[in-house]
C-alpha positions in Angstrom: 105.0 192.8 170.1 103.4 193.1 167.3 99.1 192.2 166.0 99.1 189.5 165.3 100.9 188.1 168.6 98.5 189.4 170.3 95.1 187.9 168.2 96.9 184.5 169.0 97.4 185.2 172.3 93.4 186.2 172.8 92.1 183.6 170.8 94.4 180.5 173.2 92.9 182.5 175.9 89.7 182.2 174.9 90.1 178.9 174.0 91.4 178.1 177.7 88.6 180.6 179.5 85.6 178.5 180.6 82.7 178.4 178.0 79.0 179.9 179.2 76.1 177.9 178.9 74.8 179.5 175.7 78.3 178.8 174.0 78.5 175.4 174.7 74.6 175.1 173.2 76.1 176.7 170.4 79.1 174.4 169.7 77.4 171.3 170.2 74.9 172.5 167.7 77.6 173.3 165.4 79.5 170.0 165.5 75.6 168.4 165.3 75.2 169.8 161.8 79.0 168.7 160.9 78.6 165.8 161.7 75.7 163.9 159.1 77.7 166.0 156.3 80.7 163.8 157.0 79.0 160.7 157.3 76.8 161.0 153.7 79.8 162.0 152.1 81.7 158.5 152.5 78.6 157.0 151.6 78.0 159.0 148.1 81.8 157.8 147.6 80.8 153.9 148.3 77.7 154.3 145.8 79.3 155.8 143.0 82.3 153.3 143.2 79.5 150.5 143.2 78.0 152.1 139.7 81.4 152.5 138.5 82.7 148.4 139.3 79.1 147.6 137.7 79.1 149.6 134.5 83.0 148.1 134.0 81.9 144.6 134.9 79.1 145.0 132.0 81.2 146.3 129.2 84.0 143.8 130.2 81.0 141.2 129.9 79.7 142.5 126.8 83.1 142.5 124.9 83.8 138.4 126.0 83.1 136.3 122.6 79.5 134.3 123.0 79.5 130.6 123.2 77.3 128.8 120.7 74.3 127.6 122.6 74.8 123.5 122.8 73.4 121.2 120.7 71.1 118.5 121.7 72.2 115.2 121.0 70.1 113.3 118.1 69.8 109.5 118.8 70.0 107.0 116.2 68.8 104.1 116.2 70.1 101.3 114.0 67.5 98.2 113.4 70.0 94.9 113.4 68.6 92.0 111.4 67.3 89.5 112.9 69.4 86.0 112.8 67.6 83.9 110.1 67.3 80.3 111.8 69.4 77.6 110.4 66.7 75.6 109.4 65.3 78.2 107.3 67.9 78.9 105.4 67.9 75.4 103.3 68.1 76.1 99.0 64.6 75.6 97.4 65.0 74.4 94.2 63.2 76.6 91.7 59.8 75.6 90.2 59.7 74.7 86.4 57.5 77.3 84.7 54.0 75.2 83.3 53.6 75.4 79.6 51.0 77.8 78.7 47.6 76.5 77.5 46.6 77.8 74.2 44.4 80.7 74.5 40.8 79.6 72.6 39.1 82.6 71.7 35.6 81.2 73.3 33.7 83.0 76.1 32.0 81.2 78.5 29.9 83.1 81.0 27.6 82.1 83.8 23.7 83.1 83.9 23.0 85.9 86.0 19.5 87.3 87.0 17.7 88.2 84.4 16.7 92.2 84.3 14.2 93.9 82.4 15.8 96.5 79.8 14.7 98.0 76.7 16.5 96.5 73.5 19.7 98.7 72.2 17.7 99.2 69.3 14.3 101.5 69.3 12.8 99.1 66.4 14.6 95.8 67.8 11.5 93.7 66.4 11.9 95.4 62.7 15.9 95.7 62.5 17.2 91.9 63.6 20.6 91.8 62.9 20.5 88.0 63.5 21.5 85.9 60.4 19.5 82.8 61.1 20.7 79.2 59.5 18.1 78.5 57.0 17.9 75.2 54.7 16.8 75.3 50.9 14.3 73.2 50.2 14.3 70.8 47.6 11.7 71.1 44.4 8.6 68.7 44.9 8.6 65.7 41.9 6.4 66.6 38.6 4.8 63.6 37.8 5.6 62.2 34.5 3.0 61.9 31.7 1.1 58.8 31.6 1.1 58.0 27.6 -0.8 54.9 25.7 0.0 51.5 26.7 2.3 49.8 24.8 3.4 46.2 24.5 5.4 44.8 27.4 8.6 43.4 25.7 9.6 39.9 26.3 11.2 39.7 29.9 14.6 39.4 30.0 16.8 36.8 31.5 17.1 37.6 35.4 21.2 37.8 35.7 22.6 37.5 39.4 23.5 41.2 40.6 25.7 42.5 43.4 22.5 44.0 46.0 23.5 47.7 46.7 23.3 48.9 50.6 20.4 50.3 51.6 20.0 53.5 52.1 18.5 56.0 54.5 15.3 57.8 53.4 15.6 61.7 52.8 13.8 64.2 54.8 10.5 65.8 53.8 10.8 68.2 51.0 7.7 70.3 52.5 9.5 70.2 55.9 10.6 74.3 56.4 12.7 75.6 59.4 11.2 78.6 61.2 14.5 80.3 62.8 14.8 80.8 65.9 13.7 84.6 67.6 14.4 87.2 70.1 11.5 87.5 72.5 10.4 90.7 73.2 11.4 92.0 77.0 14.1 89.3 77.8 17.0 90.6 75.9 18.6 93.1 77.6 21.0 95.7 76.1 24.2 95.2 77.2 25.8 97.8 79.8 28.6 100.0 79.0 31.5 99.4 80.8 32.7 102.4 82.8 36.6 101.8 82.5 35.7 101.7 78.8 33.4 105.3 79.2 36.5 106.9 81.0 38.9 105.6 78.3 36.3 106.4 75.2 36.5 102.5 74.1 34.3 101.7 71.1 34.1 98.8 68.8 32.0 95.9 66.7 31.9 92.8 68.7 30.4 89.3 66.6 29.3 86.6 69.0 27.8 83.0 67.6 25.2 81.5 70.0 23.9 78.1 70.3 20.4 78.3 71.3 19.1 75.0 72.5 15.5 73.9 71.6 14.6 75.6 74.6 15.7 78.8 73.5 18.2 79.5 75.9 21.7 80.3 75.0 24.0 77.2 75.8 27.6 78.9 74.3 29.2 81.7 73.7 31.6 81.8 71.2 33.7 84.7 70.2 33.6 85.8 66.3 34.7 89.0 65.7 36.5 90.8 68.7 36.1 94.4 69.2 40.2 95.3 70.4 39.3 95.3 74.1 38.7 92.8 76.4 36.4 94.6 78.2 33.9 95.6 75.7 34.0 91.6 74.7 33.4 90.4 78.3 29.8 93.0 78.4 29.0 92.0 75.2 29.4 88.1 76.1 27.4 88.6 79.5 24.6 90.1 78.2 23.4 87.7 75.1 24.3 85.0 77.4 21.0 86.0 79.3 18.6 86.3 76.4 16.0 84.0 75.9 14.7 83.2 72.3 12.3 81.6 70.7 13.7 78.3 69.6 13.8 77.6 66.0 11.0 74.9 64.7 11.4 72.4 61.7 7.9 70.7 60.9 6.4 72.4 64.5 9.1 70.7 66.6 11.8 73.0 68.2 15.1 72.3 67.4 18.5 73.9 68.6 19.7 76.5 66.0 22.8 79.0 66.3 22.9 82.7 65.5 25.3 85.1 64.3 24.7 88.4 66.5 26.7 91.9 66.4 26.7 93.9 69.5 28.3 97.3 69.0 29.5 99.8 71.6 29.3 103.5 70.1 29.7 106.6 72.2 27.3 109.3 71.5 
């Protein structure tokens, strides 16, 4: 028989032989420390399989083509017109223009409040640009020369004549007219305009004024315009509130008209 026979033999009896306390301690020690070796090995094989199905079901996610994010719908809303009611809806014949008035190049403006301003001129009193209506006056008679009475001729035979119409008598040669004045404090300058300030408007404007005997200005007419309106209209309002002294013929006033220039100059 040979070695090795034997060792088998020894180690089935050994096997078979009853074990001693202190070798049974032993053995079930041993398969104590067998056994938690087994039991985390499964589970380190569970765990990494997990990892692995993850990190595959990420790159599998990753590589899918994105969907573009949805759109919200826009709402439009479309306003119908309303139905226009049938009784609405009848022709209107159209209106015949009105013929245009001819423009009359007058300017009538009301009186407003009179203010107290300084004259446009420094030396308004010693620079009138008024040219008042004045009236010649007629030579007074030089008596004729009485000379030496002569003989009366022999009257002649009164023929039947035609009677001429009578006629009125003339005025008084010694009768002046004192024209009528500005007074002093109640002729305002007139204002500049500011749209014509901001558009740098200048011009002459001639205005004719009535006065009435007393010496207020009744109408405003227009003489000489100045190319814009504006500068016209502040030109008319202002002389329409001066007060004059009325114009006197024989030491009763009497209603007179003026010539008067305004004009606007930017400085």
């Amino acid at each position: 028989m040979g070695a090795s026979t034997c060792l088998a033999r020894h180690t089935d009896c050994a096997r078979r032989a009853p074990l001693t306390p202190h070798a049974q301690r032993h053995r079930q020690s041993a398969l104590k420390a067998r056994r938690p070796r087994q039991r985390v090995l499964p589970r380190c094989f569970l765990a990494s399989a997990g990892l692995h199905a993850a990190l595959v079901s990420l790159v599998s996610l990753s590589a899918l083509p994105r969907r573009p994010a949805p759109v919200p719908p826009v709402l439009t809303v479309l306003a119908n017109p309303e139905p226009v009611p049938e009784r609405l809806r009848e022709t209107v014949s159209p209106v015949p223009p009105e013929p245009a008035e001819p423009v009359v190049q007058e300017v009538f403006v009301s009186a407003d409040p009179v203010r107290e301003e300084e004259p446009w001129y420094p030396d308004f009193a010693a620079r009138q640009r008024f040219q008042p209506i004045e009236f010649p006056q007629a030579a007074a008679p030089v008596p004729a020369e009485v000379g030496p009475a002569e003989a009366a001729p022999d009257p002649a035979p009164v023929l039947p004549t035609r009677s001429a119409p009578p006629t009125s008598p003339a005025p008084a040669a010694s009768s002046g007219v004192v024209p009528a004045r500005p007074l002093g404090g109640q002729c305002p300058s007139p204002e500049y305009p500011a749209a014509a300030l901001r558009q740098g408007l200048e011009g002459l404007v001639r205005l004719d004024l009535e006065i009435g005997a007393d010496g207020r200005v009744g109408r405003v007419t227009l003489v000489q315009s100045s190319g814009h309106s504006v500068l016209d209209r502040a030109a008319a309002e202002a002389v329409q509130r001066w007060r004059f002294a009325p114009a006197r013929r024989g030491g009763e006033p009497i209603p007179s008209r003026l010539l008067v220039p305004v004009r606007f100059l930017l400085r």
